[in-house]
Residue frames as qw, qx, qy, qz and C-alpha x, y, z in Angstrom:
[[0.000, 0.891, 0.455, 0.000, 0.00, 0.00, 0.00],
 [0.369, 0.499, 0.070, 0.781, 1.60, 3.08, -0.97],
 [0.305, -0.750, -0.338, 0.480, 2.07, 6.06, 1.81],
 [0.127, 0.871, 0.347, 0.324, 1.18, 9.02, 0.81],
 [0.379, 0.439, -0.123, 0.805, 3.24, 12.27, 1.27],
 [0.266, -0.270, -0.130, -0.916, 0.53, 13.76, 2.49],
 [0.312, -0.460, -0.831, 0.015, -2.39, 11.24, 4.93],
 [0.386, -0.091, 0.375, -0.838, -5.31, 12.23, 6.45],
 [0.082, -0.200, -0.966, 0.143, -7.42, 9.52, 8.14],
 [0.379, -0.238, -0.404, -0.798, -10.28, 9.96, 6.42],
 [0.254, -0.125, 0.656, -0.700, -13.45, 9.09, 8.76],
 [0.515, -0.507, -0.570, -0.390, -16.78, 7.09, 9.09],
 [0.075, -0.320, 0.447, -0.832, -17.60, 8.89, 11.43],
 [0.454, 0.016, 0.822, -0.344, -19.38, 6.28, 13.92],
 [0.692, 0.547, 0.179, -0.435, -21.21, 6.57, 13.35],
 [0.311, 0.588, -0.744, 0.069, -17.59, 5.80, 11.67],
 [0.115, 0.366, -0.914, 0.132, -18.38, 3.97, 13.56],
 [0.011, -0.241, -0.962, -0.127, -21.90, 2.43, 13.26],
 [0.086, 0.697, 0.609, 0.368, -23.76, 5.18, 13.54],
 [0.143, 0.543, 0.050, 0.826, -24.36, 8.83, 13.76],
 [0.181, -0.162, -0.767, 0.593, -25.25, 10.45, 17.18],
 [0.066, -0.612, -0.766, -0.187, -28.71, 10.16, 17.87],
 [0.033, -0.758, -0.231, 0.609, -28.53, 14.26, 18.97],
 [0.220, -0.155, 0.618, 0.739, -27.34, 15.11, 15.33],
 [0.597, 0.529, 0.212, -0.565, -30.54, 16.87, 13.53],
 [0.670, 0.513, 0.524, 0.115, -31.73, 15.18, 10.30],
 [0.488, 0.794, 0.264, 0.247, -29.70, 16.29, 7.83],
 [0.108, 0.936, -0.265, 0.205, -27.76, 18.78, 9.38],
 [0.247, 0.686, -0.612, 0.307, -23.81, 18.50, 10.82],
 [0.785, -0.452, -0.403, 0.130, -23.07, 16.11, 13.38],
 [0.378, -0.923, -0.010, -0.067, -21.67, 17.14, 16.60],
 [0.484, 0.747, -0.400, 0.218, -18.08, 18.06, 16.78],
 [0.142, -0.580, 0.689, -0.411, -17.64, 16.55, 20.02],
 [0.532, -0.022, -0.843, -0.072, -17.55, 12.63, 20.79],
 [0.824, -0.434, -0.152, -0.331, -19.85, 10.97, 23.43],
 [0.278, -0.609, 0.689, -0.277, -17.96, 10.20, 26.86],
 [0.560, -0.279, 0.750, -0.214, -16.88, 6.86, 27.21],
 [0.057, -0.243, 0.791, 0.558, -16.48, 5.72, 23.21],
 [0.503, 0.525, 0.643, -0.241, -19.72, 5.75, 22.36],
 [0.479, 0.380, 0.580, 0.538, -20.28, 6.18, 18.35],
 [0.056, 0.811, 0.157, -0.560, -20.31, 9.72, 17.36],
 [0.540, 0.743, 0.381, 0.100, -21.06, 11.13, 13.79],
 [0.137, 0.963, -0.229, 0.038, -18.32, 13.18, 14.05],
 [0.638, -0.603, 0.457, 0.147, -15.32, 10.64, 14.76],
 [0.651, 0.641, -0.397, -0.086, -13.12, 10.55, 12.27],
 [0.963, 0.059, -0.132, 0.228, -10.90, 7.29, 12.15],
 [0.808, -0.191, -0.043, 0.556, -7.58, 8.72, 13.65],
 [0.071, -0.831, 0.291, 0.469, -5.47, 12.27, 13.46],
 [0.742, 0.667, -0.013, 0.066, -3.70, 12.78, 10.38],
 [0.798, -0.352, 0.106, 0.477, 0.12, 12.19, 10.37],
 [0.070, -0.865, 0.199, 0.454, 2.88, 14.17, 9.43],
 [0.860, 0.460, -0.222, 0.024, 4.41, 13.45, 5.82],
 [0.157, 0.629, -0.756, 0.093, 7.42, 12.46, 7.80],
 [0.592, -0.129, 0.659, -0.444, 5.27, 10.05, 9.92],
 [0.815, 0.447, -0.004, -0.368, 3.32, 9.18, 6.75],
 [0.297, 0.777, -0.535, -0.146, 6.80, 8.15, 5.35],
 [0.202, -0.341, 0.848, -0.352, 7.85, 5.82, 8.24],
 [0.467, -0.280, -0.721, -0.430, 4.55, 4.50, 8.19],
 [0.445, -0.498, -0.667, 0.330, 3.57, 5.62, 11.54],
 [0.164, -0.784, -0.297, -0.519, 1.63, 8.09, 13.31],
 [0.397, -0.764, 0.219, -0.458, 2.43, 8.10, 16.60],
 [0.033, -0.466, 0.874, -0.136, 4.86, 6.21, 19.02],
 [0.641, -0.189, -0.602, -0.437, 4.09, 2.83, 19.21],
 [0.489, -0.486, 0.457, -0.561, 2.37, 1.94, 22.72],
 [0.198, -0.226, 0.942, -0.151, 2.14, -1.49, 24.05],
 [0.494, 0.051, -0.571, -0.654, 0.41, -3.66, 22.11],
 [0.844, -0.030, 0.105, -0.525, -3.08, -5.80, 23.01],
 [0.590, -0.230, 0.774, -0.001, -2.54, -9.36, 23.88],
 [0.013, 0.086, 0.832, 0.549, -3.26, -11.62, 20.64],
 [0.623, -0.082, -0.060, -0.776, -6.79, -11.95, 19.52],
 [0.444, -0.146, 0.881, -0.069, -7.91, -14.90, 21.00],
 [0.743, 0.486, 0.366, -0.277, -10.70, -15.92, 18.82],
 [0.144, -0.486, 0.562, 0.653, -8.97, -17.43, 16.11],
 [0.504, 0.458, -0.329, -0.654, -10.01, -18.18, 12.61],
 [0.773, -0.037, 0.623, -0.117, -11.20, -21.70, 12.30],
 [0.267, -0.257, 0.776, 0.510, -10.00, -23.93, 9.49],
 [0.406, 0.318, -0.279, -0.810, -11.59, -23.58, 6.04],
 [0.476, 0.046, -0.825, -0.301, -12.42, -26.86, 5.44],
 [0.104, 0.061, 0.818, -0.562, -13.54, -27.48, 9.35],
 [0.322, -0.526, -0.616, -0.491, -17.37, -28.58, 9.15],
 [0.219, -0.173, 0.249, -0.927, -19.32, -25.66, 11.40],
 [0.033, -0.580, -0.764, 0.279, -22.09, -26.49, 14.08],
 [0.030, 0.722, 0.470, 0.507, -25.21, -24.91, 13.10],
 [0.062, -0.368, 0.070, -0.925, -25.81, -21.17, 14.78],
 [0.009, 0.522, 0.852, -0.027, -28.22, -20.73, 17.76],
 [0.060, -0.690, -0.193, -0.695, -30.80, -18.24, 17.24],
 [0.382, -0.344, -0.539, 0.667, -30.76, -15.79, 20.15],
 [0.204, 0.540, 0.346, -0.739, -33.61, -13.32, 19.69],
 [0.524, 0.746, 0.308, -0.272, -34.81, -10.89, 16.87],
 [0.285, 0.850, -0.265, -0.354, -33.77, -9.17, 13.97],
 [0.761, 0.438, -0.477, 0.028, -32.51, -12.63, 12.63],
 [0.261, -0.752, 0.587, -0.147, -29.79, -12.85, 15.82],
 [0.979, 0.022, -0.119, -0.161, -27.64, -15.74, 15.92],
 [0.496, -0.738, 0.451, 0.075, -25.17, -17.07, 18.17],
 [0.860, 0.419, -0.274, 0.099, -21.81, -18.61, 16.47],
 [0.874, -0.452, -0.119, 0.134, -19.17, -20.31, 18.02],
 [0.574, -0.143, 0.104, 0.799, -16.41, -18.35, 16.26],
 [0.069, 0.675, -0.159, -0.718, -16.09, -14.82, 14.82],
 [0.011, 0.242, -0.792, -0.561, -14.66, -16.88, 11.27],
 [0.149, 0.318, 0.932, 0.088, -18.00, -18.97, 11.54],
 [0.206, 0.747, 0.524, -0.353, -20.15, -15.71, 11.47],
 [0.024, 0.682, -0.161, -0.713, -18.61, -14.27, 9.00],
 [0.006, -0.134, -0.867, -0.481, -18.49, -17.35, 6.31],
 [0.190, 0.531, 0.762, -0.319, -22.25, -17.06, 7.29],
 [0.050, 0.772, 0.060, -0.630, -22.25, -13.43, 6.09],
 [0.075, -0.231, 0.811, 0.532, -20.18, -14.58, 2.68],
 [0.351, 0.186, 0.904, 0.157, -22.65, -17.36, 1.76],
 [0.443, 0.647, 0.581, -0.219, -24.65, -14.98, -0.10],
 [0.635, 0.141, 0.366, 0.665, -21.41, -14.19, -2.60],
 [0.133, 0.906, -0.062, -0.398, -21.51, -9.87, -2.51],
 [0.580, 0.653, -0.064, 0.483, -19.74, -8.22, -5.41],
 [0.250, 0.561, -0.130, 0.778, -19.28, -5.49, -2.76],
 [0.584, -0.627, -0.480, 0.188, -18.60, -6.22, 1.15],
 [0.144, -0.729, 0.127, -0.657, -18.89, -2.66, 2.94],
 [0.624, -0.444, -0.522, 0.376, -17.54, -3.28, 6.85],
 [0.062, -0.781, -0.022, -0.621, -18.23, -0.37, 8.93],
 [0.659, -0.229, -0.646, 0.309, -16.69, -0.02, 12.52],
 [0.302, -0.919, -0.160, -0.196, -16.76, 1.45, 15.55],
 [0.472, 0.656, -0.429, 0.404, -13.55, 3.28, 15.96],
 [0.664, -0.368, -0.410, 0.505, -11.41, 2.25, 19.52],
 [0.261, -0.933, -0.082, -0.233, -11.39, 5.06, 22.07],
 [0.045, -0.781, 0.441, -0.440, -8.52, 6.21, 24.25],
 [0.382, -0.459, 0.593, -0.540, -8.09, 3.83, 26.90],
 [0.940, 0.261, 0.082, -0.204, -8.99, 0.75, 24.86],
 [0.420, 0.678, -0.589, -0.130, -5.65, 0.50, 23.66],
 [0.476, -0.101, 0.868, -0.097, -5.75, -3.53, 25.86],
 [0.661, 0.440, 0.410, -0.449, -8.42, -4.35, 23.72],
 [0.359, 0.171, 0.703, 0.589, -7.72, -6.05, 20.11],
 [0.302, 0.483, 0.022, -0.822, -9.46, -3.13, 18.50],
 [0.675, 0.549, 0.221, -0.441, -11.83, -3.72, 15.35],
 [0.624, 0.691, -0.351, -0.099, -9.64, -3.34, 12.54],
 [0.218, -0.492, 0.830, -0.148, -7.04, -5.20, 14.31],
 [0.654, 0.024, 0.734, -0.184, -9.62, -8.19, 14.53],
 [0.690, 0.666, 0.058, -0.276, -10.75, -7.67, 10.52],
 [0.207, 0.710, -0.670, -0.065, -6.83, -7.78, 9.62],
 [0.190, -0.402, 0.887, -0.123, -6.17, -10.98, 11.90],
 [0.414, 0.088, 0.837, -0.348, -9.32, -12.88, 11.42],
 [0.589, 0.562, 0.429, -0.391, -11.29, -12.06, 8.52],
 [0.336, 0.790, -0.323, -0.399, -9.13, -10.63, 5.81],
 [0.086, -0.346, 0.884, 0.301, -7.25, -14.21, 5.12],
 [0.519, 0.165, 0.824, 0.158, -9.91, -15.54, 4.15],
 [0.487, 0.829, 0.058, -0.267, -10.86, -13.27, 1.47],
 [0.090, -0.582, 0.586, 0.557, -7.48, -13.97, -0.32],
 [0.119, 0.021, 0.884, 0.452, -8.24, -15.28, -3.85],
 [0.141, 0.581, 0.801, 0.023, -11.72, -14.59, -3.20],
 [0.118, -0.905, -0.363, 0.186, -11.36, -10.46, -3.26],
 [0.722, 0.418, 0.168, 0.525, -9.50, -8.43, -5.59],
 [0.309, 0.482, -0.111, 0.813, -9.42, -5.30, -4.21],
 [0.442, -0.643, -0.502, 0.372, -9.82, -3.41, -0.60],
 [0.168, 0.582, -0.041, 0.794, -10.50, 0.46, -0.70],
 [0.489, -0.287, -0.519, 0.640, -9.14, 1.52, 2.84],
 [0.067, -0.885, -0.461, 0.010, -10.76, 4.97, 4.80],
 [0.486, -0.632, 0.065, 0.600, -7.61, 6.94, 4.45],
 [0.134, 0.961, 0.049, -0.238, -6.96, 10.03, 2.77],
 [0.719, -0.326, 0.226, 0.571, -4.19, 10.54, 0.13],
 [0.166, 0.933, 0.093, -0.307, -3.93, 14.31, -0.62],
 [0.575, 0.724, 0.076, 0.373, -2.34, 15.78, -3.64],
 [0.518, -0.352, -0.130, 0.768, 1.23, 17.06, -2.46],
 [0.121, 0.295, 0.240, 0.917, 0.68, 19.88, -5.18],
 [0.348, -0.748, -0.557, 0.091, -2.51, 20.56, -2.33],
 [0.140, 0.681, -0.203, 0.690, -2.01, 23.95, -0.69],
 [0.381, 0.083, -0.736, 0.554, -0.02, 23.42, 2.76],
 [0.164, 0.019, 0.500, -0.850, -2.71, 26.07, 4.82],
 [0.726, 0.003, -0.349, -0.592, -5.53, 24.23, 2.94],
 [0.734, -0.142, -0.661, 0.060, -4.87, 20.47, 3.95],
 [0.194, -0.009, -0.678, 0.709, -3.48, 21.95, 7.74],
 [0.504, -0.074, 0.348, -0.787, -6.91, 23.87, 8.64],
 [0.805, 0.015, -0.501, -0.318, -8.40, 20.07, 6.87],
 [0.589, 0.001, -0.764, 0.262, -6.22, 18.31, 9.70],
 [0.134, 0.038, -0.666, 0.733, -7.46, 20.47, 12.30],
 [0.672, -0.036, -0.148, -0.724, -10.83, 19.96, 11.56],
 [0.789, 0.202, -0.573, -0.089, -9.94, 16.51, 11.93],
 [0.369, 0.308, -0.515, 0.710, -7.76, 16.80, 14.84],
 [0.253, -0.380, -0.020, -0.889, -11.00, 18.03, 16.56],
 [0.845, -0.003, -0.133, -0.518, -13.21, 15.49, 16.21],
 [0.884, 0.037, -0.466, -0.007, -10.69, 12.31, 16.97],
 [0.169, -0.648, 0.518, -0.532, -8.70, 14.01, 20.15],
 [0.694, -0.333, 0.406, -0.493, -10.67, 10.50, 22.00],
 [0.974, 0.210, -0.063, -0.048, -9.77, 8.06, 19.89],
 [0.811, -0.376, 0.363, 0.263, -7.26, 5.36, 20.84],
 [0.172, -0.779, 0.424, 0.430, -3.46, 6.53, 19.04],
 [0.225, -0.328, 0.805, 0.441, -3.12, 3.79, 17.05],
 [0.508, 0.540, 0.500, -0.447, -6.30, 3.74, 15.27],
 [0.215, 0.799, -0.248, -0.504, -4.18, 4.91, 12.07],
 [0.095, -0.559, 0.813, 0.133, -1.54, 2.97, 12.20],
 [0.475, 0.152, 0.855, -0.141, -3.78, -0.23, 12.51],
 [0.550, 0.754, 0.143, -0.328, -5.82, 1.08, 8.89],
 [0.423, 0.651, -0.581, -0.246, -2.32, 1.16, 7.34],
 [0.234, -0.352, 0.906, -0.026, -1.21, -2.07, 8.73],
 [0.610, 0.307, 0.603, -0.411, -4.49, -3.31, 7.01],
 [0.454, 0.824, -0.196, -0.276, -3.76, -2.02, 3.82],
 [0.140, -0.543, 0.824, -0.087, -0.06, -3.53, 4.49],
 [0.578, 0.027, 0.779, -0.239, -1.97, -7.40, 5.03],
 [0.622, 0.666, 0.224, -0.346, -4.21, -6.84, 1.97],
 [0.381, 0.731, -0.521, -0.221, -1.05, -6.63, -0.49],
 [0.190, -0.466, 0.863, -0.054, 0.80, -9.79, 1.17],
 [0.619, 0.162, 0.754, -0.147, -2.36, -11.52, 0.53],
 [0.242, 0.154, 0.758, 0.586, -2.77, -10.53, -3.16],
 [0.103, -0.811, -0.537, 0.208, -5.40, -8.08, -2.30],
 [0.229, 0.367, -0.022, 0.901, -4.64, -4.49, -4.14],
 [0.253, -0.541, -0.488, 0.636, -5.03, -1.89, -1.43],
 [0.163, 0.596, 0.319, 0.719, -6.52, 1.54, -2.40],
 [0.011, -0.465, -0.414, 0.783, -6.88, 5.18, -0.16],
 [0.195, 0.927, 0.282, -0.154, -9.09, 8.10, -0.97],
 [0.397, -0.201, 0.072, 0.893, -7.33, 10.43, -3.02],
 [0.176, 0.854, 0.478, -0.103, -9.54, 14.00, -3.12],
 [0.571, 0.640, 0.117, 0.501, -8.77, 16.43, -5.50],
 [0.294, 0.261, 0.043, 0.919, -7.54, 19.70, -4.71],
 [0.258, -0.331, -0.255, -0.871, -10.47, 21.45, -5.23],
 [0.665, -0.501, -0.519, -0.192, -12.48, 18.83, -2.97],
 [0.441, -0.344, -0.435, 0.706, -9.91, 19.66, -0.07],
 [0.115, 0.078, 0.163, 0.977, -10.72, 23.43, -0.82],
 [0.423, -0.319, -0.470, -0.706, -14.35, 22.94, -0.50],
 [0.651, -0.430, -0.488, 0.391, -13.94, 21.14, 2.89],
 [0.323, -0.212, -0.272, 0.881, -11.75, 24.23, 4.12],
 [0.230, -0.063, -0.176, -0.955, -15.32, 27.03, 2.48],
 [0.511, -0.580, -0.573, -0.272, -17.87, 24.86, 4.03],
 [0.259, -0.517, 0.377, -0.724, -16.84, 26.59, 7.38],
 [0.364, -0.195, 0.762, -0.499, -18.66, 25.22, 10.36],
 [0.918, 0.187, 0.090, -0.337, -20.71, 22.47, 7.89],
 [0.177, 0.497, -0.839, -0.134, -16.58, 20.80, 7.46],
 [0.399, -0.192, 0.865, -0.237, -17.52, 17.63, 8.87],
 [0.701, 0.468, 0.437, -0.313, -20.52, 17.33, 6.67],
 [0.637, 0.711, -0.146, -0.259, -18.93, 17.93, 3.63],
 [0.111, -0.505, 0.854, -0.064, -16.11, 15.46, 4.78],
 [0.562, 0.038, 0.795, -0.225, -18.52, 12.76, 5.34],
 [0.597, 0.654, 0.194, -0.422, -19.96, 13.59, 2.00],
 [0.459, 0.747, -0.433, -0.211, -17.01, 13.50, -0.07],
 [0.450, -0.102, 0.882, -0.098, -15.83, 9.90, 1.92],
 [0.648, 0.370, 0.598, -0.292, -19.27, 8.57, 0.53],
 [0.781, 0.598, 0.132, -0.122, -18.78, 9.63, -3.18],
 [0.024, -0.761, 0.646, 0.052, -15.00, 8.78, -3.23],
 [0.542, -0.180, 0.777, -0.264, -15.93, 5.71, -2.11],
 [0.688, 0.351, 0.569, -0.282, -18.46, 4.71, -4.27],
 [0.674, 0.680, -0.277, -0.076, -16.38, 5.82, -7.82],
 [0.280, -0.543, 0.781, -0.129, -13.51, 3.91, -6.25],
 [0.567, -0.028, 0.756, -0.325, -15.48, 1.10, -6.12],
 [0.705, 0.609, 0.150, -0.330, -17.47, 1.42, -9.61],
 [0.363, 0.820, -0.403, -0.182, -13.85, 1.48, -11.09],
 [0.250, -0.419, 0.862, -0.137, -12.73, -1.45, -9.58],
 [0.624, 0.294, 0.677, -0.258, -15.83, -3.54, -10.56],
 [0.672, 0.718, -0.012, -0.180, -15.69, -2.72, -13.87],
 [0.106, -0.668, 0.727, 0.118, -11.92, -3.97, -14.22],
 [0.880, 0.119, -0.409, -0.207, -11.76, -7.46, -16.17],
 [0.350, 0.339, -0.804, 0.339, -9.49, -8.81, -13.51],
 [0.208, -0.002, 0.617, -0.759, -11.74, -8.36, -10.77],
 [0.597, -0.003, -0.475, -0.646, -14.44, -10.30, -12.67],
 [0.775, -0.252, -0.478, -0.328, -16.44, -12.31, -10.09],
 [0.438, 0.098, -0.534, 0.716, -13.91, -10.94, -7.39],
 [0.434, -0.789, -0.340, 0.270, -15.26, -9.24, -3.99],
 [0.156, 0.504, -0.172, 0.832, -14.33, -5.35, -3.53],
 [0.614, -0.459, -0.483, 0.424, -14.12, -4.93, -0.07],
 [0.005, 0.758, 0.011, 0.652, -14.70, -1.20, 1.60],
 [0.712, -0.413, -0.526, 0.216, -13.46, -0.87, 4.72],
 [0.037, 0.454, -0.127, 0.881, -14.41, 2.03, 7.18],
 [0.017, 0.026, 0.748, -0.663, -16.89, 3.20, 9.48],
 [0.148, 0.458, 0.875, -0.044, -20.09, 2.18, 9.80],
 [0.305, 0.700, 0.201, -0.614, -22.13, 5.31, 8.69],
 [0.386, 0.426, -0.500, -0.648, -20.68, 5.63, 4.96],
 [0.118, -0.031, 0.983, 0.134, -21.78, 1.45, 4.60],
 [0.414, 0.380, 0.500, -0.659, -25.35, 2.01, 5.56],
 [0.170, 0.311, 0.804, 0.477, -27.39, 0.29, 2.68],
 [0.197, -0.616, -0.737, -0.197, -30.43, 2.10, 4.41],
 [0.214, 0.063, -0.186, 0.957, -29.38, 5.50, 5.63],
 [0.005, 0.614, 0.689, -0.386, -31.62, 7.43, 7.69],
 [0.253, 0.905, 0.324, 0.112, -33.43, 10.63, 6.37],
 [0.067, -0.985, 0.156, 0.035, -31.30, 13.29, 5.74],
 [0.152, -0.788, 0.501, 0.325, -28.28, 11.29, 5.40],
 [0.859, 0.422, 0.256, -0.135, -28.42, 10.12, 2.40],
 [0.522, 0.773, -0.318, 0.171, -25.21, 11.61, 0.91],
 [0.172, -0.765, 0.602, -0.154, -23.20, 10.22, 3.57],
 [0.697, 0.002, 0.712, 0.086, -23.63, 6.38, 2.52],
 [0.531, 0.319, -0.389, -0.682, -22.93, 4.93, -0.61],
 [0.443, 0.171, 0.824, -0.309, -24.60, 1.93, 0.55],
 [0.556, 0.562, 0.416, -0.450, -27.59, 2.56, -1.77],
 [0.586, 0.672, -0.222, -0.396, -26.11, 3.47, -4.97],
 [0.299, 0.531, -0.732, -0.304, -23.63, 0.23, -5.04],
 [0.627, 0.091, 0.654, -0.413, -26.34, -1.74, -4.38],
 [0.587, 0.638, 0.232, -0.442, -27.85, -0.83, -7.40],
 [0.280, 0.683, -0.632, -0.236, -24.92, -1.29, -9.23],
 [0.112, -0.247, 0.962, 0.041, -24.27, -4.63, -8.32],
 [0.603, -0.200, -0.576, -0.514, -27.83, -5.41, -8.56],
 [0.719, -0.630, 0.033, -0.290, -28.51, -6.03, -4.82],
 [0.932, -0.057, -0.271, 0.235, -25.10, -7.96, -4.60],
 [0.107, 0.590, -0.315, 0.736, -24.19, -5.73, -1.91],
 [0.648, -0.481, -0.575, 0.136, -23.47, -6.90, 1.51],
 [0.251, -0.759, 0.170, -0.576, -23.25, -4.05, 5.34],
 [0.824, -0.464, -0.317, 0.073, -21.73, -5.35, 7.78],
 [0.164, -0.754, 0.332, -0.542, -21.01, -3.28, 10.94],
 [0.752, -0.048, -0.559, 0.345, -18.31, -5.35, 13.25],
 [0.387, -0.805, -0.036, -0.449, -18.60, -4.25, 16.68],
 [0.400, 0.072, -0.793, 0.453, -16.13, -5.16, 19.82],
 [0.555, -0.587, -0.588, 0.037, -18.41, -6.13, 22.67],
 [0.529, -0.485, -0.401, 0.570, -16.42, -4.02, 25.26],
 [0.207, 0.049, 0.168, 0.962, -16.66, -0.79, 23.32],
 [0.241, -0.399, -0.766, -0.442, -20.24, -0.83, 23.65],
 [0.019, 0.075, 0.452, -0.888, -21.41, 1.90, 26.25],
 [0.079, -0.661, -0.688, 0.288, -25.00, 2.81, 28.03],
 [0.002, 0.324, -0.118, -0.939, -25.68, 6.37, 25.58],
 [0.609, 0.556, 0.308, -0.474, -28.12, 7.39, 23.64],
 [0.377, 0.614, -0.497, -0.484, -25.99, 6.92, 20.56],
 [0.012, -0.090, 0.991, 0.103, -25.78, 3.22, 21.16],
 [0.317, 0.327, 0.731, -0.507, -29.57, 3.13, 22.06],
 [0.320, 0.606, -0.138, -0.715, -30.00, 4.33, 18.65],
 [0.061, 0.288, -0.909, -0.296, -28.65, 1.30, 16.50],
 [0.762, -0.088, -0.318, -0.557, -31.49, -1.04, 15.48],
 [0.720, -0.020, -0.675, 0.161, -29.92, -4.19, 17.24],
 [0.248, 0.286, -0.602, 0.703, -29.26, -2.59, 20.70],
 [0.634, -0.284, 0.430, -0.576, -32.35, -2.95, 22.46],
 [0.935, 0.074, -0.262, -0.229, -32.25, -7.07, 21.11],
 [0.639, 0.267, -0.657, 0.296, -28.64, -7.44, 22.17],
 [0.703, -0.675, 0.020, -0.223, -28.01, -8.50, 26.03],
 [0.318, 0.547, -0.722, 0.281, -24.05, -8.58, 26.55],
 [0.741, -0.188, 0.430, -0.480, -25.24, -10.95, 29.47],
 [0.853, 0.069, 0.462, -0.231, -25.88, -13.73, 27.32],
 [0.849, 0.240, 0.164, 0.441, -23.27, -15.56, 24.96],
 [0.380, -0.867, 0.272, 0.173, -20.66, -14.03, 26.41],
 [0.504, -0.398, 0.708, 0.294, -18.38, -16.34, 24.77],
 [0.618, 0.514, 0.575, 0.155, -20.51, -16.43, 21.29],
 [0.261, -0.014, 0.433, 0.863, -20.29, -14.09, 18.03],
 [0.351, 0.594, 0.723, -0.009, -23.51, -12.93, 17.49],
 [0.152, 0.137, 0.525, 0.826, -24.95, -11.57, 14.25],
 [0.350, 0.653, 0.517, -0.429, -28.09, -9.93, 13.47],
 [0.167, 0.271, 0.710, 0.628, -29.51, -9.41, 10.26],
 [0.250, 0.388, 0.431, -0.776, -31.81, -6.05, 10.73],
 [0.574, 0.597, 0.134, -0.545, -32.28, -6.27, 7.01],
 [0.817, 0.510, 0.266, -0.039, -32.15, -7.69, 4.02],
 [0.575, 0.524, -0.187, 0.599, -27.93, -7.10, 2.73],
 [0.206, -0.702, 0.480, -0.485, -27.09, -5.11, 6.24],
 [0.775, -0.208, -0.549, 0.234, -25.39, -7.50, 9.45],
 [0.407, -0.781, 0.327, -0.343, -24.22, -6.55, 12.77],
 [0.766, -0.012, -0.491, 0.416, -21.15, -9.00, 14.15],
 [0.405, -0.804, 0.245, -0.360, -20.65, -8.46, 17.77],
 [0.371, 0.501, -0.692, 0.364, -17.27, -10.08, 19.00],
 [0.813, -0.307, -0.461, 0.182, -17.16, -12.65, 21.94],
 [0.486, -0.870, 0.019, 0.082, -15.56, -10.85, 24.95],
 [0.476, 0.606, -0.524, 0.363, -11.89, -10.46, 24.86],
 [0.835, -0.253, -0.345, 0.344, -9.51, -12.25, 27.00]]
């Protein structure tokens, strides 16, 4: 994966990380300030933006002690899987691994699997974070089956103007102040996996003019960030699917859970392109928002998700469970962490 002179860790903002905060009028900006205790917030962009010397190194920030392994490992491909139990509505269903709910999620062969998380917070940094678990557990098995993986990170035109992209990072800078340090680093190291397996990585790269238009929306930046994610995303994606190599190959998006959103709520339509590469693919578009059990907090923004009054962290503690709220959308919720 190529490092950019230039990075800025582009956002799904919860809302990035599974959804926008339920105080966030319809339509209009989300709030610029994240919900105590890592609850999803429409405004959390995926990490601070590094310096183009960091960018260079490939790192953002020192590195801090790292999270035990993930324990839940990936179960052999050939292993025959005990059946799922159901454990409520919206479809739920308990699986004995993480790898078993996710072949589950497969079996209905997307052109185009959108995964949308909820970004690690400060003080999480014990915790195998999301993307951490997608890298270690999910992403091998997509080698051979998935041709390309367009990652949520930002790679600005050096010929950009310098006081244009800097007031962009400190818009940015704002909004992720809570999120756990290596949140970046762990996006590139994803990107990094994705090549080794034969998997062409891809960032955002917005024009000029689109950074420029971020820095003259004034106090609507965030919106017109989330906006330009969503249709970056989605011609990324069109271009990749239309490639004859990638004929009958999985493109893989991988951000936060708001830009995935097959079914976006009123007013934010322009901040998913859920909907329009549906249509492209002809419905062979799959949502699925991966969630780490312990990141899950008592806010109104969680209380907001469609699955959160069904789920009961209580019960299969030690299971994966999935819901299916709809038709092409999932929810994977991670077994506890050792």
């Amino acid at each position: 994966m190529r490092t950019p002179r230039t990075s800025l860790v582009a956002a799904a903002f919860l809302a990035a990380c599974g959804a926008p905060s339920a105080s966030a009028p319809a339509g209009g900006a989300p709030s610029a300030s994240a919900p105590a205790g890592g609850a999803p917030s429409a405004s959390a962009p995926a990490g601070g933006a590094p310096s183009a010397s960091a960018a260079a190194s490939g790192s953002s920030s020192p590195p801090a002690s790292p999270p035990p392994p993930v324990a839940q490992t990936a179960a052999p491909a050939a292993a025959a899987s005990p059946a799922p139990a159901p454990c409520g509505a919206l479809g739920c269903l308990a699986f004995d691994t993480p790898a078993q709910a996710f072949a589950h999620v497969l079996e209905s062969g997307p052109r185009v699997l959108a995964v949308g998380e909820a970004h690690a917070q400060r003080g999480s940094e014990g915790i195998p974070s999301t993307t951490r678990r997608f890298t270690e557990l999910f992403l091998p098995a997509l080698a051979g089956r998935a041709s390309d993986l367009i990652v949520e990170l930002w790679a600005v035109d050096p010929r950009c103007r310098k006081e244009q992209v800097a007031r962009v990072e400190a818009e940015q800078r704002a909004v992720t102040q809570g999120q756990a340090a290596q949140n970046q680093d762990e996006f590139l190291a994803l990107g990094h996996a994705a090549k080794r397996l034969g998997i062409r990585p891809h960032q955002l790269t917005p024009s000029c003019q689109e950074v420029d238009a971020i820095v003259r929306a004034g106090p609507d930046a965030v919106t017109a960030m989330l906006e330009m994610i969503a249709r970056l995303t989605a011609a990324e994606a069109k271009a990749l699917l239309g490639r004859e190599d990638a004929a009958g190959k999985m493109v893989i998006a991988y951000g936060g859970a708001l830009h995935n959103d097959v079914a976006p709520r009123p007013g934010r339509e322009r901040w998913s392109f859920g909907p329009e590469l549906s249509a492209i693919t002809g419905g062979k578009y799959v949502e699925l928002d991966l969630i780490v059990r312990e990141f899950i907090k008592e806010s109104e923004s969680w209380r907001a998700l469609p699955w959160y009054p069904h789920f009961d962290r209580e019960k299969h503690p030690d299971k994966a469970v999935l819901f299916n709220p709809a038709p092409g959308s999932y929810t994977l919720i991670f077994p506890r962490s050792s």
